[in-house]
N, C-alpha and C positions, 0 to 999 in steps of 0.2 A: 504494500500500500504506500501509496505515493504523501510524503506529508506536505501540508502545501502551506504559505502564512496568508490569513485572514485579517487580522487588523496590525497596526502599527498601534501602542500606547505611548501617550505622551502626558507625562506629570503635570498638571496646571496649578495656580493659585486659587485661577476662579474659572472652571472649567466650561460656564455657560459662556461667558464672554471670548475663548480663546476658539472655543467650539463655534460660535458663531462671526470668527477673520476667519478661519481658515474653510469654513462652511463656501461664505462669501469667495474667498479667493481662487477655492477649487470649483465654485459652480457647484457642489453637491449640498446635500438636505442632511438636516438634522436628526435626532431622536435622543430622546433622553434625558433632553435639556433640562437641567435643573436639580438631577437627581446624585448629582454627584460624580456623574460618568456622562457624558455627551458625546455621544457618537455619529462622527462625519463621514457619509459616504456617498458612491456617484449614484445609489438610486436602484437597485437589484433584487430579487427573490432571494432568498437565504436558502441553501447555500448557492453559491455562485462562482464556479473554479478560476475564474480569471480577477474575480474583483477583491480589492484590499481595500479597507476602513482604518479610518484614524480615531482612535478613544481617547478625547482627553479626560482624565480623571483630576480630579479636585488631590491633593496629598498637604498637609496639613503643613509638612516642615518647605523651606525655600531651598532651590538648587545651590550647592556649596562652589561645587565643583564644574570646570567645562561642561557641556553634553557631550557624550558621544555618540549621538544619534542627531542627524539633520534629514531634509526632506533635499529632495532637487526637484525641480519644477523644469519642463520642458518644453519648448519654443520652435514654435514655428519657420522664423524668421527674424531679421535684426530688429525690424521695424516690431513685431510681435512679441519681443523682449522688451522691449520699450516702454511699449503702452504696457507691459504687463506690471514689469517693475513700478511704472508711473501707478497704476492702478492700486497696486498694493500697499504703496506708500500710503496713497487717498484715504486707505483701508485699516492704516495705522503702522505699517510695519517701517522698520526704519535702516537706512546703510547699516551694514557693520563690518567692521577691519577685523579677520579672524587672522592677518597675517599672509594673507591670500596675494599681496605683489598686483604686477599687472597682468590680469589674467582676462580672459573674451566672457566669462559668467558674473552677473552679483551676487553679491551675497547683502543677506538682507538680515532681520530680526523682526520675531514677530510681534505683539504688542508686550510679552511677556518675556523677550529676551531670547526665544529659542532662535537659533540660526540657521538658517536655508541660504538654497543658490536658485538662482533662475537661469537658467542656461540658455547658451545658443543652441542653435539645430547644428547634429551633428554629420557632418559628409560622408562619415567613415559607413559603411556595409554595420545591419543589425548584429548586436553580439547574440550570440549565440553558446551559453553553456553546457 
């Protein structure tokens, strides 16, 4: 049996609000909101072998330490990186310097500090593992 992942969890302060930037930013619906756990996803019958959800959970203590988990977000085009990054700012998230030099993706933070990239489209042939 093949094991497959189903949701990404992400630690929040205040999970309704972090669950609804990143609701907004991906275009997917909510569930749960409120309860302690709010769950982002693009909209599926459960289960559903190709789709992955993001939980953010409410967790009482605040992050010490780096993440070692980010998201990457992916782009159509330059101009589609643009408006997306722009759009997400709109949305609350903000630059952030993780060290990153100058590189062709941003990297962003969400209202709560977590770090993502927005990437270019890439030319290279699908990976395949």
């Amino acid at each position: 049996m093949t094991l497959r992942l189903v949701h990404v969890n992400v630690r929040a302060g205040d999970d309704p609000a972090l669950g609804r930037f990143w609701a907004e930013a991906l275009g997917w619906g909510l569930s749960g909101e409120g309860t302690g756990s709010t769950l982002v996803s693009p909209g599926f019958v459960w289960p559903d072998p190709a789709a992955v959800c993001v939980d953010f959970v409410t967790v009482p203590d605040p992050e010490t330490v780096k993440y070692r988990v980010h998201l990457d977000l992916a782009t159509t085009s330059a101009a589609h990186q643009a408006e997306l990054v722009a759009r997400l700012m709109d949305l609350g998230a903000t630059p952030a310097d993780v060290g990153q030099g100058d590189v062709p993706w941003t990297v962003l933070a969400d209202p709560e500090g977590n770090v993502f990239c927005v990437l270019v489209p890439l030319d290279a042939e699908p990976l395949h593992l």
